[in-house]
Structures are given as C-alpha cells and as structure tokens.
C-alpha positions as CSV (number, residue, x, y, z in Angstrom):
1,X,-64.7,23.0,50.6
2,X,-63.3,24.4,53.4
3,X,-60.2,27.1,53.6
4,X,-57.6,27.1,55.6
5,X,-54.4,28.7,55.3
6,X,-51.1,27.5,53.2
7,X,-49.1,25.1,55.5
8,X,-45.2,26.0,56.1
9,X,-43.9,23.8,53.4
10,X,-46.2,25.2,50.6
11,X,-46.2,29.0,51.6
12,X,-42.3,29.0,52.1
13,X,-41.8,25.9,49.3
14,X,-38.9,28.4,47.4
15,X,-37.1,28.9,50.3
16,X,-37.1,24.9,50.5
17,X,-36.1,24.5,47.4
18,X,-33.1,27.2,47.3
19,X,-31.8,25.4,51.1
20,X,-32.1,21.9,49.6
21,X,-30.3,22.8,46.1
22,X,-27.2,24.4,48.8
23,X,-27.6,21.5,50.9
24,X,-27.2,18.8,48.2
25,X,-24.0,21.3,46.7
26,X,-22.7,21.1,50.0
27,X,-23.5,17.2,50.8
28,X,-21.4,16.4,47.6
29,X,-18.4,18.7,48.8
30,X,-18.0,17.9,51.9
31,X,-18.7,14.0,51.8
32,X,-18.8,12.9,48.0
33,X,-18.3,9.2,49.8
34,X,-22.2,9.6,51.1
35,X,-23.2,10.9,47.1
36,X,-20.9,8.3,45.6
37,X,-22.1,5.5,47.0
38,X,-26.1,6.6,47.2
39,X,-25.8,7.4,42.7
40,X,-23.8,4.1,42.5
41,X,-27.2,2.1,43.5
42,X,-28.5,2.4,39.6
43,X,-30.1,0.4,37.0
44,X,-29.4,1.1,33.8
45,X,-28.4,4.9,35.2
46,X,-31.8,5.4,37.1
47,X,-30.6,6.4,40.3
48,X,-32.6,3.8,43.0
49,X,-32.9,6.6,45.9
50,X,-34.2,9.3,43.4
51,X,-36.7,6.9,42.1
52,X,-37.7,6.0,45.5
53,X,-38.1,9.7,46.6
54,X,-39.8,10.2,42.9
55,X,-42.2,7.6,43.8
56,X,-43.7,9.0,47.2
57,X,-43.6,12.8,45.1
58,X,-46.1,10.9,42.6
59,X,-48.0,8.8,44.5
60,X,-49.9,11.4,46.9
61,X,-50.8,12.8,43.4
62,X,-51.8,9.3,41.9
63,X,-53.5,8.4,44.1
64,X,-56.2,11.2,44.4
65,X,-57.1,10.5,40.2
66,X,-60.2,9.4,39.6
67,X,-60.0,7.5,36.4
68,X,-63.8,8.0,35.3
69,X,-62.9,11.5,34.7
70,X,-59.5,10.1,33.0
71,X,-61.8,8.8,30.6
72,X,-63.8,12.1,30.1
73,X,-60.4,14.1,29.5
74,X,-59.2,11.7,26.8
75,X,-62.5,13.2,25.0
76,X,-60.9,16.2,25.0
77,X,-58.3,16.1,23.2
78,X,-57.4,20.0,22.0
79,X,-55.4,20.4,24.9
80,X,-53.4,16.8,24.4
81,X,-53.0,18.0,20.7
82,X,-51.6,21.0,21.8
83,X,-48.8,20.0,24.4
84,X,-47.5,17.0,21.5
85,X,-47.7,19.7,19.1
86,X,-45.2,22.3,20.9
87,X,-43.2,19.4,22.4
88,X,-42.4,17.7,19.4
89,X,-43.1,20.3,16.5
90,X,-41.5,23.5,18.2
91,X,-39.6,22.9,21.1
92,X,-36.8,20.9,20.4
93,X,-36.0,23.4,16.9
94,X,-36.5,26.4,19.0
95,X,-33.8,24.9,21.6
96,X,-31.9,23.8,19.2
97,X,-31.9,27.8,17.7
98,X,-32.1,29.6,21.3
99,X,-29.0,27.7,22.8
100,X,-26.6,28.4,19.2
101,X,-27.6,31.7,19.5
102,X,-26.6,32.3,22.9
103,X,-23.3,29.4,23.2
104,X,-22.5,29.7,19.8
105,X,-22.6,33.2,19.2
106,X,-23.2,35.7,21.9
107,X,-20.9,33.9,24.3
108,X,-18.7,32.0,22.7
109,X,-16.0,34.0,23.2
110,X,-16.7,33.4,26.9
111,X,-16.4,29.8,26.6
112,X,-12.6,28.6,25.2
113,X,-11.4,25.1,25.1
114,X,-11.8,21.9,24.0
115,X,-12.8,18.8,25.6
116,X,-12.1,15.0,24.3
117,X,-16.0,12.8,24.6
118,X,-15.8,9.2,25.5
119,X,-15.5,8.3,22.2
120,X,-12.4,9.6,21.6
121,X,-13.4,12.8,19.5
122,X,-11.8,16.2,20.4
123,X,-14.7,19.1,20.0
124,X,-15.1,22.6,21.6
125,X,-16.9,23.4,24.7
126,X,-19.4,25.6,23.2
127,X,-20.3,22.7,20.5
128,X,-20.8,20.4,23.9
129,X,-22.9,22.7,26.0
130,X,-25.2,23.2,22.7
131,X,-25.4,19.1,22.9
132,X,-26.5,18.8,26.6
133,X,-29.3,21.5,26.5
134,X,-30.3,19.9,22.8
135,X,-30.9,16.5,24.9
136,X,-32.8,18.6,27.2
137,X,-35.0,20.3,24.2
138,X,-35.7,16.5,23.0
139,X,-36.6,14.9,26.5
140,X,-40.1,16.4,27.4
141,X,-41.1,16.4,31.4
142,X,-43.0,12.8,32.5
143,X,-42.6,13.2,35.8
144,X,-42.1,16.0,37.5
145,X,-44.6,18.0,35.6
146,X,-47.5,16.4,37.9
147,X,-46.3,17.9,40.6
148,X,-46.7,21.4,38.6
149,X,-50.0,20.9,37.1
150,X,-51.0,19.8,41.4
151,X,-49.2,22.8,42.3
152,X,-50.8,25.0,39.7
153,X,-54.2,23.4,40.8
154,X,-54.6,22.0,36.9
155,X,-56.4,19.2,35.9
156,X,-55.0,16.0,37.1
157,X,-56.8,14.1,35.2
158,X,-55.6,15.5,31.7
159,X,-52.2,15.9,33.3
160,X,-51.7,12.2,33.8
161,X,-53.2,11.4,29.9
162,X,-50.9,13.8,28.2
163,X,-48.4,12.3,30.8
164,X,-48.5,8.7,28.9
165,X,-48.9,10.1,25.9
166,X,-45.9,12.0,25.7
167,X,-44.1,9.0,27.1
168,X,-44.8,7.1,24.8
169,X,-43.8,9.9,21.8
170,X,-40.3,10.0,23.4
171,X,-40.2,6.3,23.4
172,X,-40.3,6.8,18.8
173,X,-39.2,10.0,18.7
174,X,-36.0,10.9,21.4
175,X,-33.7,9.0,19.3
176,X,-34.7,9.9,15.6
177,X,-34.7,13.6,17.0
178,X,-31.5,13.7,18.7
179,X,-30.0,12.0,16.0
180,X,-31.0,14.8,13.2
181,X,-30.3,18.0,15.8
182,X,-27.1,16.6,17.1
183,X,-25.7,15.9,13.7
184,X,-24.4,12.5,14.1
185,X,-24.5,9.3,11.9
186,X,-26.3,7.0,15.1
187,X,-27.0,7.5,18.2
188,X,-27.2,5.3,20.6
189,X,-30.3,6.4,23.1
190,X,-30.5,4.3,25.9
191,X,-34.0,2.5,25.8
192,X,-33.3,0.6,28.9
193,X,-33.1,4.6,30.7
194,X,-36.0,5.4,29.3
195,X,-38.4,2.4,29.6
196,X,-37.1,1.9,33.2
197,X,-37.4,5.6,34.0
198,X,-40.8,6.1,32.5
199,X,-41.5,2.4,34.2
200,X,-40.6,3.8,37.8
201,X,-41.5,7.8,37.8
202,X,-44.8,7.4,36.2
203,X,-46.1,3.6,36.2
204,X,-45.5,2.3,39.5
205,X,-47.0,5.1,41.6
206,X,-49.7,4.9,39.1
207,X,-50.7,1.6,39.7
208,X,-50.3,1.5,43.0
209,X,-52.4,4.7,43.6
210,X,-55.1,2.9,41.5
211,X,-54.9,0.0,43.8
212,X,-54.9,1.8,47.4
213,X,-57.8,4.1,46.5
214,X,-59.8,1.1,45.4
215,X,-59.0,-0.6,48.6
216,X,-59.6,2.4,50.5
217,X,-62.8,3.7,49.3
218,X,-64.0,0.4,49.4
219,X,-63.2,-0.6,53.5
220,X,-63.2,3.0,54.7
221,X,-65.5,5.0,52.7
222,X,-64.8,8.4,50.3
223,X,-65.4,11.0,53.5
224,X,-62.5,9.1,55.1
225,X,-60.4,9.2,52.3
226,X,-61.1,12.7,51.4
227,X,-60.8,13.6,55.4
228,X,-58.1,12.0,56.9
229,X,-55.9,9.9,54.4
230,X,-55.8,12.6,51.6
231,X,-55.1,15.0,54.7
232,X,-52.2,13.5,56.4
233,X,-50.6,12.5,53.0
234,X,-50.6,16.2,51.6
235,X,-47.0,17.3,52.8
236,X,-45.6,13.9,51.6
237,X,-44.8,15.4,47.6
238,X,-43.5,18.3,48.6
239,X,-41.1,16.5,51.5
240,X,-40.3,13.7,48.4
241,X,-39.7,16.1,46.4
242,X,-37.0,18.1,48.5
243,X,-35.2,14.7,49.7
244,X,-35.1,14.5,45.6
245,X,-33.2,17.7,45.0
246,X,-30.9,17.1,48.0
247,X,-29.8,14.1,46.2
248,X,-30.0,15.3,42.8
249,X,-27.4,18.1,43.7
250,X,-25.3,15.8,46.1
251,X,-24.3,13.7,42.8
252,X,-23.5,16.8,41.2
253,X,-22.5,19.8,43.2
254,X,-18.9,19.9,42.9
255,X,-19.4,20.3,39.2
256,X,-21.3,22.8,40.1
257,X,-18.8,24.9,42.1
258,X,-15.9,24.5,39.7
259,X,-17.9,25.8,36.6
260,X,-19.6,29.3,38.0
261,X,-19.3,31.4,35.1
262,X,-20.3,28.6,32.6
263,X,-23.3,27.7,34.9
264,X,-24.8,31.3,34.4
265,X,-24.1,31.2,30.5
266,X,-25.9,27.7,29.7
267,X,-28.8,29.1,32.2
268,X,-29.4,32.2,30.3
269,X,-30.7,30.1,27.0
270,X,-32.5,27.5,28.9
271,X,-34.2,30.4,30.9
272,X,-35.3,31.9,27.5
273,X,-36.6,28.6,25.9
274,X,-38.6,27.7,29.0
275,X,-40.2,31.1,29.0
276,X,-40.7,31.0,25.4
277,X,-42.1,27.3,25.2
278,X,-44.8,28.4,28.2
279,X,-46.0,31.7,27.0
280,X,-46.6,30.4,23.3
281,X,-48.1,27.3,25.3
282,X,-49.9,29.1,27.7
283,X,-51.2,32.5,26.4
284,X,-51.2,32.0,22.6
285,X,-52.2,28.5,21.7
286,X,-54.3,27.8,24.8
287,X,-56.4,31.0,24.8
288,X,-56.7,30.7,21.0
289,X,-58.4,26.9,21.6
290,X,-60.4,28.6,24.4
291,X,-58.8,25.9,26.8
292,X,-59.9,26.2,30.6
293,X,-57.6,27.2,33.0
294,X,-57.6,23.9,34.9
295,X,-56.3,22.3,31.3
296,X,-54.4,25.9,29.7
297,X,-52.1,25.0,32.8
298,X,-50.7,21.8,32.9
299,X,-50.6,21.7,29.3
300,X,-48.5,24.4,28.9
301,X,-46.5,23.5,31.5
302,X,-45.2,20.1,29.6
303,X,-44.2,21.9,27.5
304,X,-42.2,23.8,29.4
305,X,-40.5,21.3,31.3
306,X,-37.6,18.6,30.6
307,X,-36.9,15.1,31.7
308,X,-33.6,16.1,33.3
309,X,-33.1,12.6,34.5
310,X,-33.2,11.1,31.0
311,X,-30.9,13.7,29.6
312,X,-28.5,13.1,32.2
313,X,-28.3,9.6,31.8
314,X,-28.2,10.1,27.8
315,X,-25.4,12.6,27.9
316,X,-23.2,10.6,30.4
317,X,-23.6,7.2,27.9
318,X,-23.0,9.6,24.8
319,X,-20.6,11.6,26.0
320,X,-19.3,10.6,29.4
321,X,-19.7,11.9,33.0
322,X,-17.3,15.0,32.8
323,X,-18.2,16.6,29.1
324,X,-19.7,19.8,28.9
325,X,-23.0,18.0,27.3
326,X,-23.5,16.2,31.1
327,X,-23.0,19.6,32.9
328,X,-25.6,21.0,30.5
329,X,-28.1,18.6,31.7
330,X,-27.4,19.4,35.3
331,X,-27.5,22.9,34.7
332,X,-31.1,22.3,33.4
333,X,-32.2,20.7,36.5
334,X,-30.5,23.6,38.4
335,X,-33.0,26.5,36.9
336,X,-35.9,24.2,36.3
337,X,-37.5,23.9,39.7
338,X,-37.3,27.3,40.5
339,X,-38.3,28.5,37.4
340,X,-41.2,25.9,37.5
341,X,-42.2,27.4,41.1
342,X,-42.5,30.9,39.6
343,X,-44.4,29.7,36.2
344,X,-47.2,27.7,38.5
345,X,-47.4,31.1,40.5
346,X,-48.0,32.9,37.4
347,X,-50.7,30.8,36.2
348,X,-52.2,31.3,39.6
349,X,-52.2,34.8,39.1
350,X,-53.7,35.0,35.8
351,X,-56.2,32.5,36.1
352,X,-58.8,35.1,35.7
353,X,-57.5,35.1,31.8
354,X,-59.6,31.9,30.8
355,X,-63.0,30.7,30.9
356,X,-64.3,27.9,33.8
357,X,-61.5,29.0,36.4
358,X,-62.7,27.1,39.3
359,X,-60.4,27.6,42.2
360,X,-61.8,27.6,45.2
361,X,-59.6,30.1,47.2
362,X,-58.6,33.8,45.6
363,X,-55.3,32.7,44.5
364,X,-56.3,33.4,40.9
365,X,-56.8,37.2,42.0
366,X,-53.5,39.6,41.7
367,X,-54.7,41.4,44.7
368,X,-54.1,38.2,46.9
369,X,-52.7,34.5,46.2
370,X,-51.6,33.5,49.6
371,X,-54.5,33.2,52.2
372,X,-55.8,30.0,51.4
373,X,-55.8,27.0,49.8
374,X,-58.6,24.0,49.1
C-alpha cells in the first residue's frame, strides 16, 4: 500500500478538536438563539443535527466493512468476551467507587450546596455529580468508539460486532444497573433515547454503508472504490466529527463557563476511570488472552469510552436540565475526546507490545509515529 504523509486534519486533529470545543463554548455564549433552536430539533432528546453530523462520522467507516470478515471476527470471540466483561462486570462498580472517592471525599468540601431535581427532592451537589458520572459509568461507547478503533487503525470488523453487542447489553442492562448504583426504588430509563440513538448512530450508517458498497463494487469495480471513493471520502469523519463537537458544546457552553472549578473536580475522577478501565483493558486482560493489536485496541477502547449522548439525555429526564447530574454528563463529553485522541496515540505507540501488529507505516515505533499513514 502506498505511504503518503498525514493530511492537515489528521496530523493537527488535537488542535481541531481544542478550536472546535472553544468555538461551540463560544457559539452558545454569544448566540444561545442559533444553539437553542438547532438542540430544540429532537426526538425523544436525540438531537437531529448531531445525529446528522454522527451519521457522515460513521458512514465513511461503515462503509469500508467487509462483512465476510464480520463473520470471521464473530469466531473470535476472546476479545468480544473481554470488552462485555469490563464494561458490564467492572466498569460501572469501579466508577461508581472512583467518583465517591474523589466527590464524596477528597473534594467535597470543595463542592457546598444543595440543589432541588425535577422531582421535587432537595439533595447535595456532591451526591448529584456522583449521579451524572454513575450514568456515564453505565452507558458504554456505541458510537463514537468506531471512530477510535479507525483512528487507532484496529480492527473494524470486530469493532462494529462488539459495537451491536454492547448495544444490545445496554438495551437489558442500563436500567437494572442504574437503578442498583443510584440507589433509587425505579428508574425510569428512557428506551425511546436509547433505541432511537442506537437506531441512528449505529444502524442507519450501517445499512446504508452496506448498501453503497454493494452498489459500488458492483458498477465501478473494487480498484475504483479503493482509489478514488474511499480516497475523497477520508476527511469526511474527521470534518463530521468536528461539526459534532461544535454543536455538542454550543448546547452547553454557558454551563460550562459558569461552573470552572466544578468542571476541573468531576474531570479529575472521570480522567482516572478512563485511564484505569483502558490499561486493565488494554495491557492486562488483552496481553494475558494474547489478543492482536488490531483487536487489543478497539476492545479496550469500549471500554474506555461512554455514550455521552445517552447519559445526557438520561440525566436531563431524571433529573432535569440544570442539576449537577446533567453537568456531569457534559463534563464527560468535555475530557472524553481529547483523552480518546491521546489513548489511540498510545496504542499506536506501543503496538510493538502484541503479536500480529500489521501497520503498514512505523507509527507503532516510539522513534517515529507521524510520517505516514496507509
């Protein structure tokens, strides 16, 4: 395959991602009419324009899968067993544990007050904030996470099985779980969220990446769809996925800005669980099952990752738009991409750690990650 070297959007994709995040913070402060109106075209609380922008973020992805070898990954099924085992199993305990320690403990002194929920119930901040990142522990990535494991240069193909797998565990489990960590006699998870975001994120570009490479390959051949579609369709994810944070942080930037010191204390326990969550992931359990590199990545990315658009929505219905629980959500969307960018880096650089590392470029050498790409 030939080299070449990283395009402007890929070797400078931080830099994006930090301008958009300030861009979307500033959108929302300077005309919260433009982020009204775009979050108040929902279903259900799935934002329409962040699904739209989801959808071309996916589909470039999608629509490179070929399913045969789908079928051949569902035959392997240590590395599914291992990302429904820490996402279910460990992580939601462990976030449940990390974020006490840190909000209800270390800094909860830092964080005085009370707040009244939608339900009427008068509860302190701290106990809140615990809430949000709880409903972040619970709500495993289905989404996002295929842009990682493409990033990371994983494989796609066990990426998008474990992808509908863990779907469908949330679909049984989000409920019963944040029912027994959150301490409350019901609660009432939002199904329509769920099915509908799952429907949109994951589903739609699937299907319709299934359907345009069959068309494609069929009237214009595989060296033209290898050559020229799958070439001018590479900076679309990245692009979609920018458009999505600028709108992501329009809807909540003034939040944002009002709440500086509490932003930096809910970070600091999300930080630690998603660094936790990937190196167990990553180089215990996936080393110890002698997983390739192409599957150690994505898998332990997963876990690593949160639905932040299910959370939101779930805190918002539970607890209403202004509680501490909905900022806790945001929050997690404000570390995760960054943090995300520097985890797929790291598994670039340590690729030389497992068996069968086939990159085609020396990003998986220390000495040099940034000279070409496939």
């Amino acid at each position: 395959m030939t080299e070449k070297k990283l395009s402007i959007f890929e070797r400078y994709l931080t830099l994006w991602v930090l301008l958009c995040i300030a861009g979307g913070i500033v959108l929302g402060k300077t005309a919260p009419a433009v982020a009204t109106t775009l979050n108040d075209f929902s279903i259900y609380q799935v934002s329409i324009p962040i699904a739209i922008c989801l959808f071309f973020m996916m589909y470039p992805i999608m629509v490179k899968i070929d399913f045969y070898q789908v079928i051949k990954s569902a035959q392997t099924p240590k590395p599914v067993l291992m990302t429904l085992f820490i996402n279910w199993a460990i992580k939601p305990f462990t976030m449940f544990a990390i974020s006490y320690f840190f909000l209800g403990y270390l800094f909860k002194n830092f964080i005085p007050g009370t707040e009244i929920l939608a339900n009427g119930e008068e509860v302190e901040l701290w106990r809140s904030y615990i809430a949000g990142t709880i409903l972040l522990g619970i709500a495993p990535c289905t989404a996002m996470v295929l842009m990682w494991g493409y990033l990371a240069r994983g494989n796609d193909s066990l990426t998008l099985v474990m992808v509908a797998i863990n779907s469908l565990m949330m679909l049984l489990l989000y409920g019963p779980l944040g029912a027994l960590l959150l301490n409350v006699n019901s609660m009432p998870v939002p199904w329509q969220t769920i099915l509908l975001s799952v429907s949109i994120y994951v589903g739609l570009p699937l299907v319709t990446g299934y359907m345009s490479r069959q068309w494609i390959i069929r009237y214009k051949g595989m060296e033209w769809f290898n050559e020229k579609f799958l070439h001018w369709l590479t900076p679309v994810s990245i692009v979609a996925l920018l458009l999505t944070l600028l709108l992501l942080f329009s809807f909540k930037g003034e939040v944002i800005l009002a709440n500086p010191l509490t932003i930096l204390w809910i970070a600091i326990p999300l930080f630690t669980q998603t660094i936790f969550i990937f190196a167990i992931g990553y180089f215990l359990f996936a080393r110890f099952l002698r997983l390739s590199y192409h599957d150690a990545a994505p898998a332990a990315m997963i876990g690593a990752s949160n639905h932040f658009e299910v959370a939101i929505a779930t805190a918002v219905i539970l607890f209403g738009l202004s509680s501490g629980a909905a900022l806790a959500t945001v929050v997690g969307v404000l570390i995760e991409v960054p943090l995300m960018l520097m985890l797929v880096s790291l598994c670039k650089r340590t690729c030389h750690l497992f068996n069968n590392c086939h990159l085609d470029y020396p990003r998986c050498k220390p000495s040099d990650i940034t000279n070409f790409i496939p």
